[in-house]
C-alpha positions in Angstrom: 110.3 144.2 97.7 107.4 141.5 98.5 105.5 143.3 95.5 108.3 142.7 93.0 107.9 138.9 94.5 104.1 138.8 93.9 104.1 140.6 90.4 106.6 138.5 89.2 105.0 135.1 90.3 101.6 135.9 89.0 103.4 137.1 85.5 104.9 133.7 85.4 102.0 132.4 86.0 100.0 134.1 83.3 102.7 132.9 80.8 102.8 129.3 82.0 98.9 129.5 81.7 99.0 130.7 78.4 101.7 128.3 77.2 104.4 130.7 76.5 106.7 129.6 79.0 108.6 126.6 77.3 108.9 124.9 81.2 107.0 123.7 83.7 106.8 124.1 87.6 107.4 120.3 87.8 109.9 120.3 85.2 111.8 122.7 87.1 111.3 121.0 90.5 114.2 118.9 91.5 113.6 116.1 94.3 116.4 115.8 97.2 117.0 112.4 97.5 118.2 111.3 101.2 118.0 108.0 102.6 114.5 107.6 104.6 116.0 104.6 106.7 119.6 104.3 108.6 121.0 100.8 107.6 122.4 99.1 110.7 123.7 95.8 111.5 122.5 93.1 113.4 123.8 93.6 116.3 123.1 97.7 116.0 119.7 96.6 115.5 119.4 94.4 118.8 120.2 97.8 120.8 117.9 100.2 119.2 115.0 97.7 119.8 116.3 97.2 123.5 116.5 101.3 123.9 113.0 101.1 122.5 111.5 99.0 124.8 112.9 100.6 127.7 110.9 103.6 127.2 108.3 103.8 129.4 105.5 104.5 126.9 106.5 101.0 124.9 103.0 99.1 125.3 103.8 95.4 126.7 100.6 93.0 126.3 99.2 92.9 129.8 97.7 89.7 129.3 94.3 91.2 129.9 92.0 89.9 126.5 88.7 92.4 127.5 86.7 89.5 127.4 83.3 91.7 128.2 84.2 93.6 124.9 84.7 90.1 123.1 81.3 88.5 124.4 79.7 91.6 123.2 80.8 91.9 119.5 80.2 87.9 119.5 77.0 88.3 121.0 76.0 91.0 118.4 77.4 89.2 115.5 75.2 85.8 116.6 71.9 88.4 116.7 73.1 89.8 113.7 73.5 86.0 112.0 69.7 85.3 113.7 67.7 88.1 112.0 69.4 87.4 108.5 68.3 84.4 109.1 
């Protein structure tokens, strides 16, 4: 049975390569359309972001800035700015 399968795709393969099949793969495609976002209301909204945040994996800022890793990258941008110089 898979055999049938695989002879008959490469057949219509060989047609559609040599232009005697009068259509396409993609004209025979057809696209599903769904909706990729649920539409909620205000207030619908509100509660999702609330259920969001309650997760414990939601990342807060921790008011920590790395300031080591910021003196670095401007330290290496001013000695980058010196030697063009």
């Amino acid at each position: 049975m898979a055999r049938s399968i695989k002879s008959k795709a490469l057949a219509d393969l060989r047609a559609r390569r040599n232009g005697l099949s009068a259509v396409s793969r993609t004209e025979e495609y057809e696209a599903k359309e769904e909706d990729v976002y649920e539409k909620v209301d205000e207030s619908e909204y509100q509660k999702l972001v609330d259920r969001r945040r309650e997760r414990e994996d939601f990342v807060v800022d921790d008011g920590a800035l790395n300031i080591p890793l910021l003196q670095i990258l401007l330290h290496d941008l001013h000695s980058s700015l010196l030697t063009i110089s």
